[in-house]
C-alpha positions in Angstrom: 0.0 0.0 0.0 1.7 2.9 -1.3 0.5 6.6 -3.1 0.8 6.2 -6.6 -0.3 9.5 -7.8 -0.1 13.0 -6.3 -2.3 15.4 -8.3 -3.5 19.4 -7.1 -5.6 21.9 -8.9 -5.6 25.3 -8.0 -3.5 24.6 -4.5 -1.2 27.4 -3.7 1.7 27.5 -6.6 -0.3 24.6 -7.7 -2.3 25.5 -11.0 -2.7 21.7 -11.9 0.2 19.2 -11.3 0.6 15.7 -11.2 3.3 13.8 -9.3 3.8 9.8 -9.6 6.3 8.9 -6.5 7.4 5.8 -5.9 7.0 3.0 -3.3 10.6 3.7 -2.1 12.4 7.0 -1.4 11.1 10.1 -3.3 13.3 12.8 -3.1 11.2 16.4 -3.8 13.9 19.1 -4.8 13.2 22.9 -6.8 13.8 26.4 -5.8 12.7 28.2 -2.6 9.0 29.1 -3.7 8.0 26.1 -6.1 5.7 24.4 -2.8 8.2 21.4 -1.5 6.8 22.2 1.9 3.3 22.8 1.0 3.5 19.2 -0.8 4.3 17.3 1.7 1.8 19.4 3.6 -1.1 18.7 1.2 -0.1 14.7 1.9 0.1 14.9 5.6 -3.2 17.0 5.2 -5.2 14.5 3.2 -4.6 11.3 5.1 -6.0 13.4 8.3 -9.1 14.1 6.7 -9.2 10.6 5.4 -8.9 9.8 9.1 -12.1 11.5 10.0 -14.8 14.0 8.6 -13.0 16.9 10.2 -12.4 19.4 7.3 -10.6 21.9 9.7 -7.4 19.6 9.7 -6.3 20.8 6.4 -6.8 24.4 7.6 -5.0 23.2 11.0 -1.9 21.7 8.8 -1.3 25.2 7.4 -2.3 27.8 9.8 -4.5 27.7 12.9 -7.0 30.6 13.6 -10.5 32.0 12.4 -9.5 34.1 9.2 -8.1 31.3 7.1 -10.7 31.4 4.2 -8.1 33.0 1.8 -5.4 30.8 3.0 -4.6 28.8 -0.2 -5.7 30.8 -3.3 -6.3 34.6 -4.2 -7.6 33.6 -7.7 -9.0 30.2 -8.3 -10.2 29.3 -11.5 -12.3 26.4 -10.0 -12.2 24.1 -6.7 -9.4 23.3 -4.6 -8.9 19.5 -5.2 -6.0 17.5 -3.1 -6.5 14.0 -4.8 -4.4 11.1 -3.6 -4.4 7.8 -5.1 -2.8 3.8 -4.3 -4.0 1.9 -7.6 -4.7 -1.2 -5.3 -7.1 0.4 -2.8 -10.2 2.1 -4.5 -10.5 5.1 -3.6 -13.2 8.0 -2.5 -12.9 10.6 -4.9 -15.3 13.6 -5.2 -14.9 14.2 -1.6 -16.2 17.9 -1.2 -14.7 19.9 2.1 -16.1 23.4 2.8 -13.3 25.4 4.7 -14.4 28.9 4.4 -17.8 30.9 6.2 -21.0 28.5 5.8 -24.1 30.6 5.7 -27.2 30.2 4.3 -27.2 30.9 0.7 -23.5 30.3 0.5 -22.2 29.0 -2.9 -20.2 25.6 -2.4 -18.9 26.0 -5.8 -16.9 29.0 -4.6 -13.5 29.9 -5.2 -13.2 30.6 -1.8 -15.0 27.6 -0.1 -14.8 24.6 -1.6 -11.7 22.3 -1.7 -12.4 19.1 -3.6 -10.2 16.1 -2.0 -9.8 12.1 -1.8 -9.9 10.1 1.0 -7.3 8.0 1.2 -6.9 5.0 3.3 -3.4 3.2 2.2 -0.9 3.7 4.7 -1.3 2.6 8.5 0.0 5.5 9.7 1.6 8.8 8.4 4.3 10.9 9.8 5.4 14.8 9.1 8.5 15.9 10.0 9.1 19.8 10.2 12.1 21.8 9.6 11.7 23.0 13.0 12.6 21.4 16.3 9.6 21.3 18.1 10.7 18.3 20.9 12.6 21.0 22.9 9.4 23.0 23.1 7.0 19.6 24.2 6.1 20.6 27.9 2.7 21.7 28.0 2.6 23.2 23.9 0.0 20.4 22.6 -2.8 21.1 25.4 -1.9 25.1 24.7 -2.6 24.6 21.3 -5.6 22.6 21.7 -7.0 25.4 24.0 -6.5 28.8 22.6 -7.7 29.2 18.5 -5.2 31.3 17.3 -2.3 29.4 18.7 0.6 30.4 16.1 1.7 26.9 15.4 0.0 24.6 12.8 -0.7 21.0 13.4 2.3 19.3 11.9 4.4 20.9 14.2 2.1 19.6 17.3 1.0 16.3 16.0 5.0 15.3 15.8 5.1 16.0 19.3 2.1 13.9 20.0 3.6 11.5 18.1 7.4 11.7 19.5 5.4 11.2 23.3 4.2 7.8 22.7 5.2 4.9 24.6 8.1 3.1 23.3 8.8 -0.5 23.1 10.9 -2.4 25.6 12.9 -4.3 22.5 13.5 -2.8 19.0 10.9 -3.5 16.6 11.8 -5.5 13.8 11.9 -3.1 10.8 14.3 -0.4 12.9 17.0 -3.2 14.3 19.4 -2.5 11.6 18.8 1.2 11.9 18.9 2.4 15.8 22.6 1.2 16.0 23.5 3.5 13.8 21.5 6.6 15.3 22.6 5.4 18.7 26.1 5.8 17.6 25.6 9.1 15.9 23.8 10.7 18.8 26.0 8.8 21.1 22.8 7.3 23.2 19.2 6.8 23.5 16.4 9.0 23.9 14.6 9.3 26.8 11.3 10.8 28.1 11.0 12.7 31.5 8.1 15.2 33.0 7.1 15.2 29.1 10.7 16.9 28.8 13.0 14.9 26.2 16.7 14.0 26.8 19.7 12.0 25.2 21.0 9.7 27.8 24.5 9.5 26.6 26.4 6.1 26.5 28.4 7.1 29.6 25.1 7.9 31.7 24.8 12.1 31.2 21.1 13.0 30.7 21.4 16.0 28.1 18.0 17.9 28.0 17.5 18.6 24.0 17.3 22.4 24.9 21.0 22.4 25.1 21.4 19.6 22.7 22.9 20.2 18.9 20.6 20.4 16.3 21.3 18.2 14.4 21.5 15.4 17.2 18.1 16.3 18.1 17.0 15.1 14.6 18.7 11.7 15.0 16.6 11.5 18.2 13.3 12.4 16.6 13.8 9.5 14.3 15.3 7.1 16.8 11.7 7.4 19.1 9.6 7.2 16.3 11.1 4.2 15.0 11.1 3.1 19.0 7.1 3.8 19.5 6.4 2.3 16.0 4.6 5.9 14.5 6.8 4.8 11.3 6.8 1.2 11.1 5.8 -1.0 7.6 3.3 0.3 5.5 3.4 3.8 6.8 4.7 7.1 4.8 7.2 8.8 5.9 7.2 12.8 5.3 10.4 14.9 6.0 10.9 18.5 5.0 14.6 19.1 4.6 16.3 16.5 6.8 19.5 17.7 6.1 19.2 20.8 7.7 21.5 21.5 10.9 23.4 17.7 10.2 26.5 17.5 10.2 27.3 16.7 6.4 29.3 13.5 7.5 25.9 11.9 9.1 24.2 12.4 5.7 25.2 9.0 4.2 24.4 7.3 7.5 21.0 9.1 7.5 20.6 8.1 3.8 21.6 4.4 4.9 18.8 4.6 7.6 15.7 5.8 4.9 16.4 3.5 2.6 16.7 0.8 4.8 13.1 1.9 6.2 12.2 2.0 2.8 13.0 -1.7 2.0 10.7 -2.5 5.2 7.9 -1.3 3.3 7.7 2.3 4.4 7.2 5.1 1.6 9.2 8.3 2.1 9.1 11.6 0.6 12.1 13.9 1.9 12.5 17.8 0.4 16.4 18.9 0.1 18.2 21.7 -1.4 21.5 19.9 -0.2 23.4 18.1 -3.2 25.5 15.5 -0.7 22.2 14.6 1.0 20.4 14.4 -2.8 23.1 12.2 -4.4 23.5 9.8 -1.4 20.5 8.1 -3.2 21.9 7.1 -6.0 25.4 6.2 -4.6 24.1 3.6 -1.9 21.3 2.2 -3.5 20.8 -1.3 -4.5 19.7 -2.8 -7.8 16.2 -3.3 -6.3 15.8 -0.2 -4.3 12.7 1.9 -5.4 14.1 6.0 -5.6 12.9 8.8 -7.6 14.0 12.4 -7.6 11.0 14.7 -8.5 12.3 18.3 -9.3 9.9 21.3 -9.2 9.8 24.2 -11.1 9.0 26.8 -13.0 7.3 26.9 -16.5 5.0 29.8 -18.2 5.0 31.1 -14.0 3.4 27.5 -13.5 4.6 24.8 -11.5 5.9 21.7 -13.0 6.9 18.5 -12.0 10.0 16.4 -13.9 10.5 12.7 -12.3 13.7 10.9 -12.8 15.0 7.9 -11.6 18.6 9.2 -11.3 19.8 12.6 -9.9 21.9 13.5 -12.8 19.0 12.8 -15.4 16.8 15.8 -14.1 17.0 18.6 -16.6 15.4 21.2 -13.9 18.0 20.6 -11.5 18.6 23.9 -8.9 21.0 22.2 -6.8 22.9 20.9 -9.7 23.3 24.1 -11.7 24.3 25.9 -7.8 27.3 22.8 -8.1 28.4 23.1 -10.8 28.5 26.9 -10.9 30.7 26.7 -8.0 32.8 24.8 -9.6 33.1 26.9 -12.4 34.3 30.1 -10.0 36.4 27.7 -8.2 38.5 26.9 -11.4 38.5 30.4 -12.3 39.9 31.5 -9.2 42.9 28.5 -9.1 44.0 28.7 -12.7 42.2 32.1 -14.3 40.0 32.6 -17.0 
């Protein structure tokens, strides 16, 4: 059980796209602006609404408040539509989800209002990951959020804290017992849960609270407790935005070893990146029968386009390539001259 098709109309920088990923490792890169984030958003999004009838939780993924009516559009030329599809589980399409003011004598086919999506009901569970740390923040923020309306963080970076606060298994669960070695080693311990307050118990016994913890280690832990409390286990999708970001570049292929081992368990994964080591990792430790595709967004006509490749050097809209190699270029102009 996998997504098989990604396809938006009229969603954000979205004017109509469609994006066939992979049941494997789909990495999402493009330029600052060309809706990476809002993506993996849209994803995270629809599986919550396919959770329940509860059309507020793709309002809640992107901004929490009262005036959110204009949130995703200024000038729509028809309905909203998120659709989602797994070609071996049928699937719910015209699934209309009114977000804006319902009144009496409200149009549903407004630009405003109506946001067509599918419900989708692959994956046993889904998992966002955010840019931002949000662990070092988990005392108390969930219940604050839940309390006052116009609390100024969305719901992905709340639910990963609900998520990350789960019990955790005693043993390792199968699919993560070639991985948590490896983030033991590169955060030099285990996480651990205290007064709803998260720590890294190191290997020789200091309890390092991840307020004062590096970035970067933080992340390791994030993954090692939701491989630990099985919120990604097999048959769940996997959502990261920007993973590389505060790593130290020599954890990148060990991070890269880790998602496509959880990939050959039968997890799907969609990371964004604008990091070239992290991006080309891929391709160097894959196997022969390793699932990977690198989907590059960007600009066409001041629409949004997709181009899917199965190798990173085969994209022809490649940002992070053309950055390289233009470095490159002023590199060997300033060794030997022009």
């Amino acid at each position: 059980m996998a997504l098989t098709k990604i396809h938006f109309e009229n969603f954000i920088v979205f004017d109509h796209i469609t994006v066939h990923p992979v049941n494997g490792i789909n990495v999402i890169i493009g330029k600052n602006g060309t809706g990476k984030t809002q993506l993996l958003k849209a994803i995270y999004a629809d599986t919550g609404v396919s959770e329940g009838p509860d059309p507020a939780i793709l309002l809640d993924c992107f901004k929490r408040g009262a005036d959110r009516t204009r949130l995703f559009a200024a000038e729509r030329k028809g309905p909203l539509t998120i659709e989602l599809t797994d070609d071996a589980i049928p699937t719910d399409r015209a699934t209309d989800v009114i977000v804006g003011p319902q009144q009496k004598g409200d149009d549903l086919d407004s630009r405003e209002h109506l946001v067509r999506m599918t419900k989708f009901y692959g994956a046993l569970r889904v998992v966002y990951i955010p840019v931002k740390d949000m662990l070092t923040h988990a005392k108390g923020l969930p219940v604050m959020a839940e309390k006052y309306r116009d609390f100024p963080f969305d719901r992905t970076l709340t639910d990963i804290i609900q998520k990350a606060n789960r019990w955790t298994l005693k043993e390792p669960p199968e699919i993560a017992l070639a991985i948590l070695p490896i983030l033991e080693k590169l955060m030099d311990g285990q996480v651990v849960i205290e007064n709803e307050e998260f720590y890294i118990r190191k290997h020789d016994g200091r309890m390092v609270n991840f307020a004062v913890e590096a970035e970067g280690l933080k992340k390791i832990g994030l993954l090692w407790q939701l491989l630990m409390n099985e919120s990604i286990t097999e048959n769940s999708i996997l959502l990261w935005d920007e993973p590389e970001a505060n790593l130290n570049p020599e954890f990148l292929p060990e991070l890269v070893e880790c998602l496509l081992e959880l990939s050959r368990h039968g997890v799907q994964i969609f990371v964004s990146t604008h990091n070239y080591i992290f991006a080309k990792y891929f391709d160097v430790r894959r196997r022969n029968e390793d699932a990977v595709a690198y989907h590059a967004l960007y600009l066409d006509h001041d629409a949004v386009q997709c181009e899917t490749k199965a190798h990173f050097a085969d994209l022809e809209h490649n940002a992070i390539m053309l950055t390289f190699n233009k470095l490159l270029e002023e590199v060997y102009d300033l060794q030997v001259g022009e």
